[in-house]
Structures are given as C-alpha cells and as structure tokens.
C-alpha positions in Angstrom: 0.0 0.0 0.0 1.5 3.6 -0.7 0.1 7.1 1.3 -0.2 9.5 -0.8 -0.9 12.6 1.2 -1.5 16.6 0.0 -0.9 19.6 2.0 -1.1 23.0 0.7 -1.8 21.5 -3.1 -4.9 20.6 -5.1 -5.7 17.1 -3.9 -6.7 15.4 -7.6 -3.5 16.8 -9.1 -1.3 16.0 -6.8 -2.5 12.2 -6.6 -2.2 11.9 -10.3 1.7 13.0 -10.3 2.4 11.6 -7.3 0.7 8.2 -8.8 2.6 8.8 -12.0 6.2 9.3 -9.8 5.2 6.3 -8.7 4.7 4.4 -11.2 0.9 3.5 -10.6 -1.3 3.2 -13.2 -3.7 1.5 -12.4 -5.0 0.8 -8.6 -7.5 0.9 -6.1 -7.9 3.8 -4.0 -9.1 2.4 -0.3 -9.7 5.4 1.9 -9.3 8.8 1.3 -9.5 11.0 4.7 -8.9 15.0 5.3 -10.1 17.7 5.0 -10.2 20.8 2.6 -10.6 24.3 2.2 -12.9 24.2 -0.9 -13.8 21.4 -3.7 -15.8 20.6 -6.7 -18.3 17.7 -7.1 -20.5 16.5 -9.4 -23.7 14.3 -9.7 -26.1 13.2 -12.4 -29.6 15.1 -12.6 -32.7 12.9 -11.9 -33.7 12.3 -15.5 -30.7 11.7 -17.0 -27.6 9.8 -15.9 -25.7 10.9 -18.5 -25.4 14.5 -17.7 -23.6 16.2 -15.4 -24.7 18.9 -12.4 -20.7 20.4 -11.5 -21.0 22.6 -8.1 -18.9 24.6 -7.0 -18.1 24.7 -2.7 -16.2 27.9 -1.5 -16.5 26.0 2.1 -14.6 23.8 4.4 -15.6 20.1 4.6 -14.4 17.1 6.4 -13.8 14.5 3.2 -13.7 10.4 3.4 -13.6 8.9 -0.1 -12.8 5.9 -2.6 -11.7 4.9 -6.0 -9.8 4.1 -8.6 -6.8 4.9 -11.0 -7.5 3.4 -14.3 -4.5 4.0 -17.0 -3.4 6.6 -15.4 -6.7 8.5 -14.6 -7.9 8.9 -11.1 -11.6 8.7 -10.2 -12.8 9.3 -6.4 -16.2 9.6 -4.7 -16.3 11.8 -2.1 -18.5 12.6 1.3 -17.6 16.3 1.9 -19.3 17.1 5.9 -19.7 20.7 5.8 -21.5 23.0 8.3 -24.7 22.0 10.1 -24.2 18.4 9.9 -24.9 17.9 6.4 -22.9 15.8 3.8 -22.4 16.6 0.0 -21.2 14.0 -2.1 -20.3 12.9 -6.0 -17.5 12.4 -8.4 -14.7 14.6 -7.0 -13.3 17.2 -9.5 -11.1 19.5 -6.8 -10.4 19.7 -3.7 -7.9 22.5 -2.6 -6.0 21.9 0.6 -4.4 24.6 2.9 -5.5 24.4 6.5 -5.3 20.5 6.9 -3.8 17.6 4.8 -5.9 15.1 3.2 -4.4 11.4 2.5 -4.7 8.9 -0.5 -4.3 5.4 0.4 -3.6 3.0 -3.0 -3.5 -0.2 -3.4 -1.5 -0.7 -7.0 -2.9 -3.4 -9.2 
C-alpha cells in the first residue's frame, strides 16, 4: 500500500503526479480522509444519468472517499461534511488543501 498525502496543493493533481512518480497506473484507491478548504463535485440530474450537475463549494468540509486509478486516470467519490451536519457527495473534481492535509491510500494493481 502507498500514502499518498497533499498539504497546501490541489488534492486530484497532486494524486495523479504523485501516482505517476510512482509508477501506478492502475489501482484501487481504499480510503481517502482529510479535510479541505474548498472542492468541486458533481452528480447526475434525476432524469438523465448521462449528464452532469458540476458545483462549485467555497467552504470547508471534512472529506472520506474511494476509487480508482485506471490507465493513469484517477476517479474518487467523495462525502464532503460541511456545516450544520450535512454531507455533499459525488464524483470529485477538486479539492484545494491549505489548513489540513488530506491522504490517499492506494492499493496498485
């Protein structure tokens, strides 16, 4: 297993080099934990699962997540807890990290 962790970096990017450095190209990623400063997500609209809805979270959120790096390409799910108790999750575009750190763990296939 490799720990891939991101402070004070953009969390997608950063897993993608560092996965790259590493030689990974494909993998499953177990548990991701953190927390950032802002992220993007995305989820499909009722009536068509083969759109899109991107949003946009200038907020701090607590994150937990899983996926996958396929050819090179990572993919993650994410639970983002932000204020009042309330989870937003989806497909994981960004997630910008300055205050805490937020950790990849990869299992290479």
């Amino acid at each position: 297993m490799v720990v891939i962790e991101v402070r004070n970096a953009e969390l997608m990017e950063t897993v993608t080099n560092e996965a790259k450095r590493l030689d990974i190209t494909d993998g499953a990623i177990v548990s991701l934990i953190g927390a950032v400063d802002s992220f993007t997500i995305s989820t499909m609209p009722q009536h068509d699962a083969t759109k899109d809805i991107i949003t946009d979270y200038s907020l701090p959120a607590e994150m937990t997540g899983s996926g996958e790096i396929i050819n090179g390409t990572v993919h993650i799910h994410a639970v983002m807890a932000i204020e009042g108790d309330q989870a937003v999750a989806g497909h994981l575009h960004r997630a910008e990290i300055g205050t805490f750190f937020g950790r990849a763990y990869i299992i290479s296939s």
